[in-house]
mmCIF file as gemmi writes it, N, C-alpha and C atoms, coordinates in Angstrom:
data_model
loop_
_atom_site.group_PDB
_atom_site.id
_atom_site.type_symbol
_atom_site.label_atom_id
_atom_site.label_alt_id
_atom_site.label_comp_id
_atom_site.label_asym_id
_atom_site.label_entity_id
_atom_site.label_seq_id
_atom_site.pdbx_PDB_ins_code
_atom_site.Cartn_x
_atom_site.Cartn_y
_atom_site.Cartn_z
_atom_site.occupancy
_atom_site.B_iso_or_equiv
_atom_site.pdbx_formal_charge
_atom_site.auth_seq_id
_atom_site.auth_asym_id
_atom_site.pdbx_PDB_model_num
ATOM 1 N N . UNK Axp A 1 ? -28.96 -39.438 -28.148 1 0 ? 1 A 1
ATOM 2 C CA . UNK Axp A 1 ? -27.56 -39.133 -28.169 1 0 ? 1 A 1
ATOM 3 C C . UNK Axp A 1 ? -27.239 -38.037 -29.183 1 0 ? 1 A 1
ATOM 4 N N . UNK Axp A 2 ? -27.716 -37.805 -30.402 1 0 ? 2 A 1
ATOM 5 C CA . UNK Axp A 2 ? -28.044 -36.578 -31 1 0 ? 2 A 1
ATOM 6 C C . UNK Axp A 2 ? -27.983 -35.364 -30.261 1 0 ? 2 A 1
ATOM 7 N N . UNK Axp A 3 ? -28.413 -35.171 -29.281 1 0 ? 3 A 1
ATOM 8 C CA . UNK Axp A 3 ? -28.953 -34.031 -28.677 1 0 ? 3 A 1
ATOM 9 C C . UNK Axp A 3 ? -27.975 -33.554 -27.788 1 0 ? 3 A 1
ATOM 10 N N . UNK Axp A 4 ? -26.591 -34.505 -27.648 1 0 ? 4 A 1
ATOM 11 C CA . UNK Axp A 4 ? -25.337 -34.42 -26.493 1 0 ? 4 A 1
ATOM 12 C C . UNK Axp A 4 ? -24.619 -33.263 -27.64 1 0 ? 4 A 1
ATOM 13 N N . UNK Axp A 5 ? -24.444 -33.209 -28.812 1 0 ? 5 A 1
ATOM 14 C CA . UNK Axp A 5 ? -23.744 -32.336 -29.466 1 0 ? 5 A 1
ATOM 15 C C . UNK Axp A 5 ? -24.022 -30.836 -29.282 1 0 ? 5 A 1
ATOM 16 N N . UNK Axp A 6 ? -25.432 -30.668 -29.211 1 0 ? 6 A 1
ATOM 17 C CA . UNK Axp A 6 ? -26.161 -28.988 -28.88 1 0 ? 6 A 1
ATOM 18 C C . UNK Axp A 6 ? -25.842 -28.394 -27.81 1 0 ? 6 A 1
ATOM 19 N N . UNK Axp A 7 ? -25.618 -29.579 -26.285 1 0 ? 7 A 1
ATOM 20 C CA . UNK Axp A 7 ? -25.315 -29.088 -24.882 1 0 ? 7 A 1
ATOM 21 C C . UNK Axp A 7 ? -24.545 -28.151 -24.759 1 0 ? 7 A 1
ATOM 22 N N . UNK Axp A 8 ? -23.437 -27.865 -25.376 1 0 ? 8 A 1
ATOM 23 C CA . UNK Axp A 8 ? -22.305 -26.83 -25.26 1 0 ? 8 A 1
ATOM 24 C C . UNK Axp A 8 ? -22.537 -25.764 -25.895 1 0 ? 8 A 1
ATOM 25 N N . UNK Axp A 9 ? -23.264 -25.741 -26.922 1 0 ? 9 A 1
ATOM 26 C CA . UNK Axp A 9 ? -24.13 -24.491 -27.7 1 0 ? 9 A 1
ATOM 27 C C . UNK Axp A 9 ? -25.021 -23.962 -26.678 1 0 ? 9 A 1
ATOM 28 N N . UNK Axp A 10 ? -25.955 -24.777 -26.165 1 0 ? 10 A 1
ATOM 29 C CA . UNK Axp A 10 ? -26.833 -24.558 -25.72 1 0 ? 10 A 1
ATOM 30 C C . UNK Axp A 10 ? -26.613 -23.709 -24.22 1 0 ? 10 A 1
ATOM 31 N N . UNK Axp A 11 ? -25.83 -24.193 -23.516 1 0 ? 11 A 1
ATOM 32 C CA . UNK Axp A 11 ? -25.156 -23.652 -22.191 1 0 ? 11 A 1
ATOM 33 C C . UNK Axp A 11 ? -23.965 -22.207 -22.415 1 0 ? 11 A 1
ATOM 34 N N . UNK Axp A 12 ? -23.478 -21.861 -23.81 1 0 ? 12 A 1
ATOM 35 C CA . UNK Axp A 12 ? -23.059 -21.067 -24.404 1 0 ? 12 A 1
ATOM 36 C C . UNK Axp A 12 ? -24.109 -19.716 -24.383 1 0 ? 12 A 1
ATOM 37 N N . UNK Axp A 13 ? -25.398 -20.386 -25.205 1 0 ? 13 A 1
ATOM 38 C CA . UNK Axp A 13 ? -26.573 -19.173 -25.307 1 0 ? 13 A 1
ATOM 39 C C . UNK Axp A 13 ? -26.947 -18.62 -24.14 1 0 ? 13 A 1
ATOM 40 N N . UNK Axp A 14 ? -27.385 -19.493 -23.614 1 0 ? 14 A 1
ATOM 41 C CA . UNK Axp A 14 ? -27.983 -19.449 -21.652 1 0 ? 14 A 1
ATOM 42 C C . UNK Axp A 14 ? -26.745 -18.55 -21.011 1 0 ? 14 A 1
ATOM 43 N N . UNK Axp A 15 ? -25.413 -18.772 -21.257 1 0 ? 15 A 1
ATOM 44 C CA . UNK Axp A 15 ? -24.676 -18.145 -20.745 1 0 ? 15 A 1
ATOM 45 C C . UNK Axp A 15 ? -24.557 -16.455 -20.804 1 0 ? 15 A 1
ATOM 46 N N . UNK Axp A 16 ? -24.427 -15.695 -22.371 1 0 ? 16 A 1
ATOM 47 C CA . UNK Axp A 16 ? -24.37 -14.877 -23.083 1 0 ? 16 A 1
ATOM 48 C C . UNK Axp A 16 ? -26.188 -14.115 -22.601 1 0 ? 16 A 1
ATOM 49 N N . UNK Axp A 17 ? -26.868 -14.51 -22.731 1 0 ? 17 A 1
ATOM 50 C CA . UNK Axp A 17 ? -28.654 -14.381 -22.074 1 0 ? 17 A 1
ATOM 51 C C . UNK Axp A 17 ? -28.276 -13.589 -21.146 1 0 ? 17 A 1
ATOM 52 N N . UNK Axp A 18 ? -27.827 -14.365 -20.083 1 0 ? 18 A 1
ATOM 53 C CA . UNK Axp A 18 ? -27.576 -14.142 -18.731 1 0 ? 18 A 1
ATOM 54 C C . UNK Axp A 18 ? -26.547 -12.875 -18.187 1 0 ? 18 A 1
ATOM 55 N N . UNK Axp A 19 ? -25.354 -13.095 -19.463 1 0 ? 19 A 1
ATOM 56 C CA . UNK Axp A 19 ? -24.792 -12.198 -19.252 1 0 ? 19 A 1
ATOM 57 C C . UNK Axp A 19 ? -25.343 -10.391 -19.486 1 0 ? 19 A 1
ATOM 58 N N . UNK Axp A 20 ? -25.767 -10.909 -20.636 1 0 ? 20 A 1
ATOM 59 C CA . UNK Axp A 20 ? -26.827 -9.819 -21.082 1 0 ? 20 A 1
ATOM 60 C C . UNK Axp A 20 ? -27.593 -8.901 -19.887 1 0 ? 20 A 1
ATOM 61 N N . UNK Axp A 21 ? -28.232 -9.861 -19.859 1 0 ? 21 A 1
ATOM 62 C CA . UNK Axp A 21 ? -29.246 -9.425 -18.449 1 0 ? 21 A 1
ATOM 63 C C . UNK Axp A 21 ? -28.556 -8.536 -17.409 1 0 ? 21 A 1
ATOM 64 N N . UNK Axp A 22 ? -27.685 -9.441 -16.927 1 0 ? 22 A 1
ATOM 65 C CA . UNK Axp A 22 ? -27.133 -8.686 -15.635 1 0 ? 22 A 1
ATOM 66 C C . UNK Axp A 22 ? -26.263 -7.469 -15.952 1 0 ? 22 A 1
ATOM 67 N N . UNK Axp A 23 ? -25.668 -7.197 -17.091 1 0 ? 23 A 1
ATOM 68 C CA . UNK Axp A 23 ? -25.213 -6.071 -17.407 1 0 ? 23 A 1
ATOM 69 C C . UNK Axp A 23 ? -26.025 -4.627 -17.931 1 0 ? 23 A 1
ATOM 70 N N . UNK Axp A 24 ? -27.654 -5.241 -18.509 1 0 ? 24 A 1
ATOM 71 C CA . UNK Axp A 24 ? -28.229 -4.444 -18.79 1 0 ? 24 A 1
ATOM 72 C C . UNK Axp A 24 ? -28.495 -3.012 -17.866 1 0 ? 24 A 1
ATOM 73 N N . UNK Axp A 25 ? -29.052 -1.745 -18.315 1 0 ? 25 A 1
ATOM 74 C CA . UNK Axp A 25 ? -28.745 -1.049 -17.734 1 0 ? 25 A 1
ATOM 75 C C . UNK Axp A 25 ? -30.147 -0.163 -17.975 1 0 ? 25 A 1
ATOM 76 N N . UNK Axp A 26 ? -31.354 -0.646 -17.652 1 0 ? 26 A 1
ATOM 77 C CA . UNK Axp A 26 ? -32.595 0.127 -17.799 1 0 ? 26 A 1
ATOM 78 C C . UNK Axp A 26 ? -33.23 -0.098 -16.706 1 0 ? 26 A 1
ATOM 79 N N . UNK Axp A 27 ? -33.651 1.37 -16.835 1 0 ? 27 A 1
ATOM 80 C CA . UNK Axp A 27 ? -34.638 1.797 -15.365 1 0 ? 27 A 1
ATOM 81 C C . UNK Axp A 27 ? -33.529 2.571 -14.3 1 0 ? 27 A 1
ATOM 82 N N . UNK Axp A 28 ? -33.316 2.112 -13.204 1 0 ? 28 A 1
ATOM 83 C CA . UNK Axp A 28 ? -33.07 2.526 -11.85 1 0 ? 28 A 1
ATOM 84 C C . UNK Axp A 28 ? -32.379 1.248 -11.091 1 0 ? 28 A 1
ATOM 85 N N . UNK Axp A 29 ? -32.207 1.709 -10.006 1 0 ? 29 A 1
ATOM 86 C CA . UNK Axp A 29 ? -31.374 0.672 -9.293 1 0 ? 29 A 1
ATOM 87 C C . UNK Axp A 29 ? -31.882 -0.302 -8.591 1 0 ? 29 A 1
ATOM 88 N N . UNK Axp A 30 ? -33.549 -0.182 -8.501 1 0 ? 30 A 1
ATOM 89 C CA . UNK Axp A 30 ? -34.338 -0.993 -8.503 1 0 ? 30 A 1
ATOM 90 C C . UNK Axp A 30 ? -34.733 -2.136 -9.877 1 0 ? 30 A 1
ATOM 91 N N . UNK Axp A 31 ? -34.615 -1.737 -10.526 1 0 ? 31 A 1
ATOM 92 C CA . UNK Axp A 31 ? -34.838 -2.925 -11.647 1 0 ? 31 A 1
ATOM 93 C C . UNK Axp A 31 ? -33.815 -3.517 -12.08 1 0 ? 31 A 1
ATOM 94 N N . UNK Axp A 32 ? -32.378 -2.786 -11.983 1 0 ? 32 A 1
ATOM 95 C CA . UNK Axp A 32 ? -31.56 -3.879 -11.845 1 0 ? 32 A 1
ATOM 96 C C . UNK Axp A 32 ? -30.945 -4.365 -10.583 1 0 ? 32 A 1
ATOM 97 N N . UNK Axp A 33 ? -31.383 -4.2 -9.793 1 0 ? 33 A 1
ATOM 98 C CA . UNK Axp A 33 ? -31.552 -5.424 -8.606 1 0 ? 33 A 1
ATOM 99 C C . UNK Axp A 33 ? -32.157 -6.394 -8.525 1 0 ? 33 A 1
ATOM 100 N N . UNK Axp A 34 ? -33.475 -6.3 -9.231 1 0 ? 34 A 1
ATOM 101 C CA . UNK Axp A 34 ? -34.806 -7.046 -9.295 1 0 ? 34 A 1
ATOM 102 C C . UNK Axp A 34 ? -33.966 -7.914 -10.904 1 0 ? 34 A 1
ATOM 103 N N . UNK Axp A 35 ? -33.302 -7.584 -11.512 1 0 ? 35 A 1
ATOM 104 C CA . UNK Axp A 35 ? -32.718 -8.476 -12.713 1 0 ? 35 A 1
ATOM 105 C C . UNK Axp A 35 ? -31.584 -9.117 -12.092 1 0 ? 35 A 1
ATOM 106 N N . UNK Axp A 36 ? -30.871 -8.638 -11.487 1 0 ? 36 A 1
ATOM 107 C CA . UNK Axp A 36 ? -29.669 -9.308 -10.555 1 0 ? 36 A 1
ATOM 108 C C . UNK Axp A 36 ? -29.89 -10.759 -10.052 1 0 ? 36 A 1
ATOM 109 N N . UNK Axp A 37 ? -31.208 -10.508 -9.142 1 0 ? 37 A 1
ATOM 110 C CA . UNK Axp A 37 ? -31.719 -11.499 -8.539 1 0 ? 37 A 1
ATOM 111 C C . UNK Axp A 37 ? -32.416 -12.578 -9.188 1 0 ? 37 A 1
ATOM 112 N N . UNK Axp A 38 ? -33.082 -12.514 -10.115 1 0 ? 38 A 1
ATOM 113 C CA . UNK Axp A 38 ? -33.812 -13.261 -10.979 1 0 ? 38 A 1
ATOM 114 C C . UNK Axp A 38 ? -32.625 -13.948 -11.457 1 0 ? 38 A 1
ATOM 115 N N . UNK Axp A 39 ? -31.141 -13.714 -11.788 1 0 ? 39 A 1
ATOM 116 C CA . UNK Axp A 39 ? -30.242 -13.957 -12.936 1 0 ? 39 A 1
ATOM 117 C C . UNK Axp A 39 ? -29.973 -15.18 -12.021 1 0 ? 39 A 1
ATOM 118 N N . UNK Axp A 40 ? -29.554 -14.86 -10.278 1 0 ? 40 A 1
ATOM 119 C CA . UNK Axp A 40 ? -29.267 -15.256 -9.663 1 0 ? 40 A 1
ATOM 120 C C . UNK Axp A 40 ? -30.152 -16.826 -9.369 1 0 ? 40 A 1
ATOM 121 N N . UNK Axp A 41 ? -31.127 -16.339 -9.348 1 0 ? 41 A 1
ATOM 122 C CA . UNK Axp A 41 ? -32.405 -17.163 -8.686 1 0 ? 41 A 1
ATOM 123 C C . UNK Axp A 41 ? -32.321 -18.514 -9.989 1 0 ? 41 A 1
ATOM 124 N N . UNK Axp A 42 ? -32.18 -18.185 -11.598 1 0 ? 42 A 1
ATOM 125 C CA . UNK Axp A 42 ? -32.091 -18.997 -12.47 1 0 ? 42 A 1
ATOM 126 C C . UNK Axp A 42 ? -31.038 -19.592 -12.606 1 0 ? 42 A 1
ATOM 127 N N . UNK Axp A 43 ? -29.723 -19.329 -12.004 1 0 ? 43 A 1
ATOM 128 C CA . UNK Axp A 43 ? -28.344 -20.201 -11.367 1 0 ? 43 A 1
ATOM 129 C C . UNK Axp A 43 ? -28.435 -20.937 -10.813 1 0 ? 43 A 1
ATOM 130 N N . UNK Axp A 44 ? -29.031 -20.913 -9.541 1 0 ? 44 A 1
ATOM 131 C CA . UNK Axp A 44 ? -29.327 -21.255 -8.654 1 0 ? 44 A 1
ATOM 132 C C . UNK Axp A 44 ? -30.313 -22.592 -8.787 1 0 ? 44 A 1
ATOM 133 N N . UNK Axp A 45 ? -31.368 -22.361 -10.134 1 0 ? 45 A 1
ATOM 134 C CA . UNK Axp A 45 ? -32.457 -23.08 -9.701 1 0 ? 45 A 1
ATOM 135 C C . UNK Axp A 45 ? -31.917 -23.899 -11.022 1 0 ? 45 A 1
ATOM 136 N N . UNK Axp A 46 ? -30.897 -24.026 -11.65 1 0 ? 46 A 1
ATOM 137 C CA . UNK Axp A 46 ? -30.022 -24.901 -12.679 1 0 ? 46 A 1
ATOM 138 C C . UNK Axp A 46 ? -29.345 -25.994 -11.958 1 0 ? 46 A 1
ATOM 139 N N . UNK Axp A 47 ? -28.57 -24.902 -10.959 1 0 ? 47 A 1
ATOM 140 C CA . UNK Axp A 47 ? -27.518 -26.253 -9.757 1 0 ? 47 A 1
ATOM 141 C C . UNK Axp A 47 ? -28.372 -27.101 -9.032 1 0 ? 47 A 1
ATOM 142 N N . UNK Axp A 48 ? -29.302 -26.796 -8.703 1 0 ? 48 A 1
ATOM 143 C CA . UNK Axp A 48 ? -30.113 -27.246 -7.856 1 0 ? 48 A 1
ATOM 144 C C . UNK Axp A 48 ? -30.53 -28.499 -8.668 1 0 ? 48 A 1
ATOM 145 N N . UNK Axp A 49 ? -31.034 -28.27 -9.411 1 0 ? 49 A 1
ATOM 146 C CA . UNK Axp A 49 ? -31.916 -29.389 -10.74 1 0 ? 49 A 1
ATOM 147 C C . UNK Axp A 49 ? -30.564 -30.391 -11.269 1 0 ? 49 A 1
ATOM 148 N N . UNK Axp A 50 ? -29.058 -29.671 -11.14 1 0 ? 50 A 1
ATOM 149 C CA . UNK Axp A 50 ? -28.216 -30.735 -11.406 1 0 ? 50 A 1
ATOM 150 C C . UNK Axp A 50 ? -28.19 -31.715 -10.535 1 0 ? 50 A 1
ATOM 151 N N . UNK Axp A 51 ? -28.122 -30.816 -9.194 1 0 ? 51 A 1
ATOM 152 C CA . UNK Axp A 51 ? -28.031 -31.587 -7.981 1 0 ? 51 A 1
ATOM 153 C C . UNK Axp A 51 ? -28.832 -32.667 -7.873 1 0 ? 51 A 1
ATOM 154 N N . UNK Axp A 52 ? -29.918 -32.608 -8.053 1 0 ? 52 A 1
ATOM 155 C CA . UNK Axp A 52 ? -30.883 -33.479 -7.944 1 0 ? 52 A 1
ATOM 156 C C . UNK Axp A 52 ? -31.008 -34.824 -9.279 1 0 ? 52 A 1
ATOM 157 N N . UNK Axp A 53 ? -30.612 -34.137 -10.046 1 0 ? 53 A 1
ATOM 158 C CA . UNK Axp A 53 ? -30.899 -35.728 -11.168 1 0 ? 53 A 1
ATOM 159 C C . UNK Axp A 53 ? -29.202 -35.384 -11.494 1 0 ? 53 A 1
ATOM 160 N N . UNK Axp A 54 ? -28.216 -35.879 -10.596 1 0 ? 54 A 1
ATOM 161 C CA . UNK Axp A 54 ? -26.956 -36.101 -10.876 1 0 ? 54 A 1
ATOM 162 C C . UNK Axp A 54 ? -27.029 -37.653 -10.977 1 0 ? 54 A 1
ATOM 163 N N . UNK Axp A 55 ? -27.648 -38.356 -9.872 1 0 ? 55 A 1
ATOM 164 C CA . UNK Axp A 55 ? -27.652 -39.973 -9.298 1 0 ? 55 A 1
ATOM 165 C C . UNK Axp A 55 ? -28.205 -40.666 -10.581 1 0 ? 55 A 1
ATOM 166 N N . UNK Axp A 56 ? -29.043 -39.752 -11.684 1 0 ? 56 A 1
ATOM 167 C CA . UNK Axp A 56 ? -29.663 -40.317 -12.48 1 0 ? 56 A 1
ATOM 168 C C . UNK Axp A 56 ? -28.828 -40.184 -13.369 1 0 ? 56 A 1
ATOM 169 N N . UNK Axp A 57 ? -28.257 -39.196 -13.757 1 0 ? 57 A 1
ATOM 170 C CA . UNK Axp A 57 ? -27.287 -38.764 -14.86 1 0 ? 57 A 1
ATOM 171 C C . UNK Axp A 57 ? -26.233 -40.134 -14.783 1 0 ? 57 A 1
ATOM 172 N N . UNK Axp A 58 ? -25.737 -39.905 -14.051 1 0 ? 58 A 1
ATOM 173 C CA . UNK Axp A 58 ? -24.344 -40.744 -13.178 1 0 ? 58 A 1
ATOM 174 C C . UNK Axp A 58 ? -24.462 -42.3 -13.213 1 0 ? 58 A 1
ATOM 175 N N . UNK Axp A 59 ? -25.702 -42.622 -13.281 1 0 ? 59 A 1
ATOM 176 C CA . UNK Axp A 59 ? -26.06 -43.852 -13.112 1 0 ? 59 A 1
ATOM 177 C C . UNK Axp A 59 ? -25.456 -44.462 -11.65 1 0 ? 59 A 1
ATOM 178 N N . UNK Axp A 60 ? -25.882 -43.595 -10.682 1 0 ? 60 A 1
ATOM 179 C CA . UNK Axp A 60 ? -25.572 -44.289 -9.11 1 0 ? 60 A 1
ATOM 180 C C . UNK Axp A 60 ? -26.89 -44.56 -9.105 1 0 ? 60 A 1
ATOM 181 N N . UNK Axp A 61 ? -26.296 -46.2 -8.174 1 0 ? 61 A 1
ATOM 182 C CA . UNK Axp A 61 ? -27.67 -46.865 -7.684 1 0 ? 61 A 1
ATOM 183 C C . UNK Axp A 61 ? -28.402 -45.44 -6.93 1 0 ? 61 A 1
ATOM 184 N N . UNK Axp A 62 ? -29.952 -45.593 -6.653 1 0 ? 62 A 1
ATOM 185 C CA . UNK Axp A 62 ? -30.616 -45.081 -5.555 1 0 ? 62 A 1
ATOM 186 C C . UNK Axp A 62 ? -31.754 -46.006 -5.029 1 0 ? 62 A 1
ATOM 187 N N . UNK Axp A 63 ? -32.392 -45.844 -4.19 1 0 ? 63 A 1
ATOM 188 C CA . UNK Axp A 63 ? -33.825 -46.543 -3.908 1 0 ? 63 A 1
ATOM 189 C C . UNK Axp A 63 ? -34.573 -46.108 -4.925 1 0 ? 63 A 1
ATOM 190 N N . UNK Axp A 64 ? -35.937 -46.872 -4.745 1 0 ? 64 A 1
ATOM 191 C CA . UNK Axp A 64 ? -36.903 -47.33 -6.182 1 0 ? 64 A 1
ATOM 192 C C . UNK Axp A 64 ? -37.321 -45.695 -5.516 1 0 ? 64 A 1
ATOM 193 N N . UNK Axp A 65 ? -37.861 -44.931 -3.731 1 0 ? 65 A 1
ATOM 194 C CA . UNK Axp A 65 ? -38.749 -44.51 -3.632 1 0 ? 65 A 1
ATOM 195 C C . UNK Axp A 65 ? -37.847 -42.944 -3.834 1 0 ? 65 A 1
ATOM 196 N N . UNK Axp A 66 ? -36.809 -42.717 -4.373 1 0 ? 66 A 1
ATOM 197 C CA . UNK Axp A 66 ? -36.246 -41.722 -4.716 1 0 ? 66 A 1
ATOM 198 C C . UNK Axp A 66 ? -35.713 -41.561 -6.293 1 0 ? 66 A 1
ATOM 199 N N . UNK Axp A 67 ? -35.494 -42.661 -6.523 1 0 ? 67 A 1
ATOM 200 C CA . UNK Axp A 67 ? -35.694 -42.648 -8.239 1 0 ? 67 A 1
ATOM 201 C C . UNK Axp A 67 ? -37.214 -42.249 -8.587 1 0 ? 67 A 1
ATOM 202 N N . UNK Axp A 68 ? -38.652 -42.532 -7.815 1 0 ? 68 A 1
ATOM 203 C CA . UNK Axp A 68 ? -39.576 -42.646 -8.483 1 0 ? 68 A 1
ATOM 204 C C . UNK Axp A 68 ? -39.977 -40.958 -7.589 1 0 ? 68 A 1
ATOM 205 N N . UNK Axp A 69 ? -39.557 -40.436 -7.204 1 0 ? 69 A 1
ATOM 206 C CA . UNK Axp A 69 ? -39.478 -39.194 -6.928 1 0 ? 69 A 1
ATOM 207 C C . UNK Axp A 69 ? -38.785 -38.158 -7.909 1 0 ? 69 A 1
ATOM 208 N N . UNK Axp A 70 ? -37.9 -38.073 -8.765 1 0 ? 70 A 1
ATOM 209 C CA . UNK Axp A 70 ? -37.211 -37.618 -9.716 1 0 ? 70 A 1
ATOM 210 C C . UNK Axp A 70 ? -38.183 -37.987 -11.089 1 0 ? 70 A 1
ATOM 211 N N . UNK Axp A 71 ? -38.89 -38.627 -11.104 1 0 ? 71 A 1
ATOM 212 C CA . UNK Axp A 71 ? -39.953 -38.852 -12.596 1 0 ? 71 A 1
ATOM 213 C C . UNK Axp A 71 ? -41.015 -37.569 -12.314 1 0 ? 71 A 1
ATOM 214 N N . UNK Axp A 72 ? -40.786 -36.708 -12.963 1 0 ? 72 A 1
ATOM 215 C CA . UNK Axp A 72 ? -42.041 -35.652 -12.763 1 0 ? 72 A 1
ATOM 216 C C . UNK Axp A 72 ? -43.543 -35.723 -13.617 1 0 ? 72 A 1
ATOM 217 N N . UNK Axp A 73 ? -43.313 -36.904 -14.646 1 0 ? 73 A 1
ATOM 218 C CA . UNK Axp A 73 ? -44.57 -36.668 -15.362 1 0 ? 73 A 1
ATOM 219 C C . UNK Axp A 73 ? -44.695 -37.806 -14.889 1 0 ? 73 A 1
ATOM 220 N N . UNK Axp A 74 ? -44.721 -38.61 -13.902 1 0 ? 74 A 1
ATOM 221 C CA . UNK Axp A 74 ? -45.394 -39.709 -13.072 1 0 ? 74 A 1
ATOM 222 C C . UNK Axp A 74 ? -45.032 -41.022 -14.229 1 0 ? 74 A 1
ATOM 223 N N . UNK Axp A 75 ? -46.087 -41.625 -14.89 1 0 ? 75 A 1
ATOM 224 C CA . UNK Axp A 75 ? -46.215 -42.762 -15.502 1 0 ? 75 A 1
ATOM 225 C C . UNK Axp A 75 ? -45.94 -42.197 -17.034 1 0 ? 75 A 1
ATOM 226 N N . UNK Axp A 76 ? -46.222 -41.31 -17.193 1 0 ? 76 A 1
ATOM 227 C CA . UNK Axp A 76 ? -45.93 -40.397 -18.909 1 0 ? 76 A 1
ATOM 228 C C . UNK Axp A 76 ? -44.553 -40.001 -19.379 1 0 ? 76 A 1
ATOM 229 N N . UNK Axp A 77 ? -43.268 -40.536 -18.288 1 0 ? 77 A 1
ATOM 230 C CA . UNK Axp A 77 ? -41.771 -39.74 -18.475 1 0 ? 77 A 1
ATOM 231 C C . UNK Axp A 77 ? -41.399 -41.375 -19.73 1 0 ? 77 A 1
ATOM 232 N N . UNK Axp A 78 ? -42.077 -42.371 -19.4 1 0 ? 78 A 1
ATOM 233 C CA . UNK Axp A 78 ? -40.916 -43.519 -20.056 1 0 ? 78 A 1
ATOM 234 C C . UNK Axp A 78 ? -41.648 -44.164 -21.181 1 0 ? 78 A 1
């Protein structure tokens, strides 16, 4: 529970990063397309990861064989 105080810092930095990025302005219009997308792709692959351990966050029931699908280090997460 310690670690709930940093979240808003932390999503602050990630934010400002990001912003960074996509405004940067080196190379050609190829590399910032190729940064565009990446910025995009790491949005994307944030919601996604909410999406997925929301039921856990949330504490909604689920089945054992989709809770035990969301443990990624198998027997080493608990």
């Amino acid at each position: 529970y310690h670690f709930y105080v940093d979240i808003p810092i932390i999503v602050l930095c990630n934010v400002i990063i990001l912003q960074r990025l996509w405004n940067w302005d080196f190379g050609g219009l190829e590399a910032r397309r190729f940064t565009r997308v990446a910025v995009g792709a790491y949005v994307a692959a944030v919601v996604l990861a909410f999406v997925w351990f929301y039921p856990m966050l949330a504490g909604v029931p689920i089945p054992w064989n989709q809770w035990d699908a969301r443990m990624w280090l198998g027997s080493h997460w608990i």
